[in-house]
N, C-alpha and C positions, 0 to 999 in steps of 0.2 A: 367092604366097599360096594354101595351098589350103583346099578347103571341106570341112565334115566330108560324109559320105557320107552318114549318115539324120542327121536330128535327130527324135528321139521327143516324142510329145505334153508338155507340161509344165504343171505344176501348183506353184500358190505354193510350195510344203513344198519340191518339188525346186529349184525355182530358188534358194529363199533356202539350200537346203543346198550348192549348185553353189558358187553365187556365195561360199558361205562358205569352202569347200573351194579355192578356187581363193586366193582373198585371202590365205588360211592359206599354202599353198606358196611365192605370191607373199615374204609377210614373210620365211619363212624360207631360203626360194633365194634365189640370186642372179635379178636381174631378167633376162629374157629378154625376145625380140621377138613382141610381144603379134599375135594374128593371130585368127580368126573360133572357133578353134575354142579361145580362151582368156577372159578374164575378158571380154573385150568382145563375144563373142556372147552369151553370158548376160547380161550387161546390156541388151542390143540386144533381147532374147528377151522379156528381162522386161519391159520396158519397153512392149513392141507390143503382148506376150500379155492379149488382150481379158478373159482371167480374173483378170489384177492387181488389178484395180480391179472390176470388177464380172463377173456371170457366174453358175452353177451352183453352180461350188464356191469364192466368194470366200469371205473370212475375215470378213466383217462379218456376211454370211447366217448362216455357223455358226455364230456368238456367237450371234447374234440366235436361230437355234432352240434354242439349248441353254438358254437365259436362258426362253423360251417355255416349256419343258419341267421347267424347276425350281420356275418360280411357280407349274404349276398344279396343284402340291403342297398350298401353304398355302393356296390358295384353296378346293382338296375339302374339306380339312380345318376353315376356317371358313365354308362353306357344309352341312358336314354336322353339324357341332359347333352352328350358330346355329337350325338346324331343329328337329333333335331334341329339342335342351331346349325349342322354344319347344312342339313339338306336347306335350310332357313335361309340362311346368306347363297345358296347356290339360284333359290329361285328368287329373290330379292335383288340377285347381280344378273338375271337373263331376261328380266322387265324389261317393259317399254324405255324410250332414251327419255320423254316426259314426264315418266316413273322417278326414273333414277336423275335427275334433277331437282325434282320437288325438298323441300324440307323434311316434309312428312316425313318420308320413306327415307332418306336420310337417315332421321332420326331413329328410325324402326331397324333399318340396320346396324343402329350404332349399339342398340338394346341387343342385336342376338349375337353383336359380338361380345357386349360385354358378359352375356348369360354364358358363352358359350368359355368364357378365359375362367368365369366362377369355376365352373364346374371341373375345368382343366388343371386348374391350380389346387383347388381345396380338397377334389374329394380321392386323389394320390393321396395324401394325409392321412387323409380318414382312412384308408384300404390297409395303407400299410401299417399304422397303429394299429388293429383287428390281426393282422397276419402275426406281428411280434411283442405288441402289448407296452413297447417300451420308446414309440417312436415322438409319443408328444409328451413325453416326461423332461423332454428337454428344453428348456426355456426358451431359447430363440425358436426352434421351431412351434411352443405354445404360441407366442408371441406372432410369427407371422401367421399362419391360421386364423387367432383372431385379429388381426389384421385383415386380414380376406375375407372373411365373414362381416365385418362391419364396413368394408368399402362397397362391395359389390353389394349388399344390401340396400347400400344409402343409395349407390350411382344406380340403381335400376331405379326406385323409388323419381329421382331428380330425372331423369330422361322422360321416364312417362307422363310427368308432372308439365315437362316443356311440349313433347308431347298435343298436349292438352290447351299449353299457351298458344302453342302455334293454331291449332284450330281455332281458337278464339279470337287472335289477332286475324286471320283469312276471313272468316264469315262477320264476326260482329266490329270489326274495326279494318275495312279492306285496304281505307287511304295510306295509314300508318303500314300496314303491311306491305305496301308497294313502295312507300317511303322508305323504310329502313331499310330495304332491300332484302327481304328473307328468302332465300334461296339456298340452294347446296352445298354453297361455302360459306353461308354464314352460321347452316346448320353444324357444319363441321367444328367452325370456328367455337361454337359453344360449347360441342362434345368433347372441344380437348379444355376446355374452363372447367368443367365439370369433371374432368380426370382429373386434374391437378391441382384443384382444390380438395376435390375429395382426400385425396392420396395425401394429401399432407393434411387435413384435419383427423383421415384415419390412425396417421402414422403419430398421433399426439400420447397415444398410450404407451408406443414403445422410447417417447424423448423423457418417460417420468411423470405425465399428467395423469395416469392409470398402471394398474397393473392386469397384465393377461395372467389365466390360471386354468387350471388342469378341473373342468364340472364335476360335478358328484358321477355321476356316468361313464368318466375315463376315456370318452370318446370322442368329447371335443373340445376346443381350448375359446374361451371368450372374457372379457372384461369383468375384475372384480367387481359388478355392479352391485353388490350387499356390504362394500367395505364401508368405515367408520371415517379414512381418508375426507377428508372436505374438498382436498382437489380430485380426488377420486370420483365423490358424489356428483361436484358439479361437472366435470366429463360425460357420467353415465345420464345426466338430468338433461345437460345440452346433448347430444345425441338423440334421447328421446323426445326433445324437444322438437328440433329438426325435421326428423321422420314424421312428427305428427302433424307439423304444419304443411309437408311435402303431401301428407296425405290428402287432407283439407282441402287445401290449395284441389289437385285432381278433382277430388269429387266435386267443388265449386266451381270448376271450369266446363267440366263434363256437361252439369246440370244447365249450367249457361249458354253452353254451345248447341245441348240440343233442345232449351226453351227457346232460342233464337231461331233456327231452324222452325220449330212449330210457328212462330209469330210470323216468319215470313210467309211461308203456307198460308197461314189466313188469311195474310192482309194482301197476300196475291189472289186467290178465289176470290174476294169482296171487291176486288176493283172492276168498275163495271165496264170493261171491258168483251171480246167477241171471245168465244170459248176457245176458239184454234188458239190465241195469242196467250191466254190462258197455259193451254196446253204445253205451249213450248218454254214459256217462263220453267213452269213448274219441274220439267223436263230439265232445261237447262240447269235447274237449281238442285234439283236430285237427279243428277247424271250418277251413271254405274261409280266413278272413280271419286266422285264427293261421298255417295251413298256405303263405298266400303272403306274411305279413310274414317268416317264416324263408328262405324260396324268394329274397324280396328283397333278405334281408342277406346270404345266403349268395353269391348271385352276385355283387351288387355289390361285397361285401367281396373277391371274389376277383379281379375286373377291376382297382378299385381298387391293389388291392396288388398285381397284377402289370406292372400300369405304372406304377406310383410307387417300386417296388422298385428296378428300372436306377439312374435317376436318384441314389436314397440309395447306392447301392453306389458308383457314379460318385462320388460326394462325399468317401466315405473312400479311395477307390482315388487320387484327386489329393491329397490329403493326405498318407497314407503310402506311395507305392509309387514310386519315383525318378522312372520315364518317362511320361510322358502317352502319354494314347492318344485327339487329336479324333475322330477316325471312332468311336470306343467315345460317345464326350461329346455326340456331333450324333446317336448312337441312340438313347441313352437321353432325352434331351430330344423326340425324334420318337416316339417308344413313351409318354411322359407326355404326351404333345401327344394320345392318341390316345384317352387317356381319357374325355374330355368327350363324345364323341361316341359311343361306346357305353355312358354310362352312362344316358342318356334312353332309349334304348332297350328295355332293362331293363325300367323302369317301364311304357312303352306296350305288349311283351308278357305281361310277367306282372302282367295285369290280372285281375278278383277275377272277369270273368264267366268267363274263358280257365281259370281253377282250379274253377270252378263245372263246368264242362265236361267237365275232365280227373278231375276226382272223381265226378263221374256216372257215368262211364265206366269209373271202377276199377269202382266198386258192380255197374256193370250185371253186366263180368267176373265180379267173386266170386260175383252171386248164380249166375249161369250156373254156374261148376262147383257150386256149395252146393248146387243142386235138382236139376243129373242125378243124382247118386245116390238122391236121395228118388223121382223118379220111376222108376228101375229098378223100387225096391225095392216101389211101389204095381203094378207089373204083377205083381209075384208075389204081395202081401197084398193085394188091394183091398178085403178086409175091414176094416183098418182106416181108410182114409179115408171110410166111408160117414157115420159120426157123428164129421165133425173137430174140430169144437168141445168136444165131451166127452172128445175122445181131447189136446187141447191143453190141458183145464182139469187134467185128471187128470197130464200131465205136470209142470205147472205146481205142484199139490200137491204130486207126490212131490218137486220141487227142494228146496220147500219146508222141507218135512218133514224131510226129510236133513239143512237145516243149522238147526235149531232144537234148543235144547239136549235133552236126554234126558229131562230135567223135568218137561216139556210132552208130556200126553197128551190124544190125541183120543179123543173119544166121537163113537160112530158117531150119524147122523142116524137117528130113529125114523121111518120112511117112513111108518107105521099112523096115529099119530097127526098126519102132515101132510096124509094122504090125507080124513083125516075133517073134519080144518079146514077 
């Protein structure tokens, strides 16, 4: 019997490759006479080796770290998702009393309560399926998850989208705005149309119009959106449908409401009017609280849509495109998962004092370059600023006078007989 010469360190991977490699020759040779350096020192090996069973690098530690390193995924994500909406609704409810009447804002809280219920609801679920691996194997709880994942999707989508109506009704339709009465409880009144529509067009997959199912990933549960069902397809096709129009709709309101805005700016500087009047139009039309409800929509509407978008495309892409792709399906649900969490955010920076600040600071800029030239121009005249009052009243005539019809003639003041009065 001889011994082999070195036997090198061994680690489970190689032994269980050994031992397989060997067994494999075993079946297909003929049996030969078994000796230390054949299936039975690797057995022997394996058997001894203190890292079989426990050690540095057993197989139970690796699971266990890699399982450690996947949960504390959905944990960031619903400990940054539960904060931010809550600090979100804290400074959204200690606003101005003119704040917190508007629609807008309204509206803007009705979004971080609903980000903040996603996040409450859904990602318990996800934690504790990672902790025991067997918590969304069961149907009803499959079934409410996607539930949850397809309403709060849609109901953020639908709010920002009103959102967006509502700015376009205030600036480019103001009569109608005043007419319908759009105010804090009619905002409200939508917000709960839009829950309870949703709620029950979401809740259509668990009456039998779809089935919810357990992803290739074992981590989240969503609508068979690749099945062969025809009322299945058309579920997952209207859904997709919806969302895409909800998007649309946004970005066309968005663009409208701030080419609108641009067109007033012009056709307000081109009317020939005196610049102060000018000024205060312009002013009043980009006041700090119009200038950061657009600031608002605009960004939201674009976080919004850029993680809600994957997801929609995902939905017609298992629809119509032969092969799936989970790694694509587990991103775009991780990129809509990511939303909640930077959209409170939003809110807590572009705050009405942070715009107060940043528009001081344009002013400060413009008047700075607006007065260096006028001071150049006083070292070389300082005759005329010695009587500035008289030299601004008299500017102020000639504007005048320029745009007053032709019609209209001045008579000079008789100085003799004001001097004798």
């Amino acid at each position: 019997m001889r011994l082999p010469e070195k036997v090198h360190p061994l680690t489970p991977f190689l032994l269980l490759r050994e031992v397989k490699k060997e067994m494999h020759s075993q079946i297909l040779n003929k049996p030969r006479q078994l000796s230390l350096t054949n299936t039975s020192l690797w057995v022997y090996l394996a058997m001894e080796s203190p890292d079989f069973t426990h050690g540095s690098v057993s197989i139970n530690e690796t699971l266990m770290h890699h399982s450690q390193a996947a949960i504390a995924l959905p944990i960031f994500m619903f400990v940054g998702g539960a904060i931010g909406n809550i600090i979100a609704i804290i400074v959204l409810s200690v606003s101005r009393q003119e704040r917190k009447s508007s629609a807008f804002y309204t509206l803007v809280c009705g979004l971080a309560v609903t980000d903040l219920l996603g996040t409450c609801l859904a990602s318990p679920l996800t934690i504790a399926h990672y902790l025991t691996h067997n918590v969304l194997k069961d149907q009803h709880v499959c079934e409410f998850q996607s539930f949850l994942l397809l309403s709060f999707s849609l109901t953020g989508l639908s709010i920002i989208c009103t959102m967006a109506a509502e700015r376009y009704l205030a600036i480019c339709c103001p009569y109608n705005y005043q007419r319908w009465g759009v105010d804090r409880r009619f905002a409200q009144k939508f917000l709960f149309f839009i829950y309870i529509s949703h709620i029950f067009f979401c809740c259509l997959p668990m009456m039998g119009m779809s089935r919810s199912e357990l992803q290739p990933s074992h981590t989240w549960c969503f609508i068979d959106w690749g099945g062969h069902e025809p009322v299945a397809a058309v579920y997952s096709v209207l859904y997709g449908a919806v969302s895409l129009l909800l998007i649309l709709g946004t970005i066309v309101l968005n663009l409208v409401v701030c080419g609108a805005l641009l067109l007033m700016r012009q056709r307000t500087v081109q009317r020939p009017v005196t610049r102060a009047s000018v000024r205060e139009r312009w002013r009043a039309l980009s006041s700090a609280a119009e200038t950061q409800m657009i600031a608002v929509l605009v960004v939201t509407s674009a976080v919004v849509l850029a993680c809600s978008a994957p997801l929609v495309v995902r939905v017609f892409a298992n629809r119509f495109m032969p092969k799936n792709d989970p790694k694509a399906d587990l991103a775009a649900i991780r990129i809509a998962s990511v939303n909640p969490i930077l959209d409170p955010w939003i809110y807590i920076l572009l705050r009405r004092s942070l715009f107060r600040k940043l528009l001081r600071l344009s002013r400060r800029c413009r008047s700075t370059r607006s007065t260096s030239p006028m001071t150049q121009r006083n070292r070389f005249y300082p005759e005329l600023t010695t009587e500035s009052h008289v030299f601004t009243q008299l500017m102020c005539n000639t504007n005048i006078r320029t745009q007053l019809p032709t019609t209209v003639n001045f008579t000079p003041y008789n100085t003799e007989s004001i001097t004798q009065t």
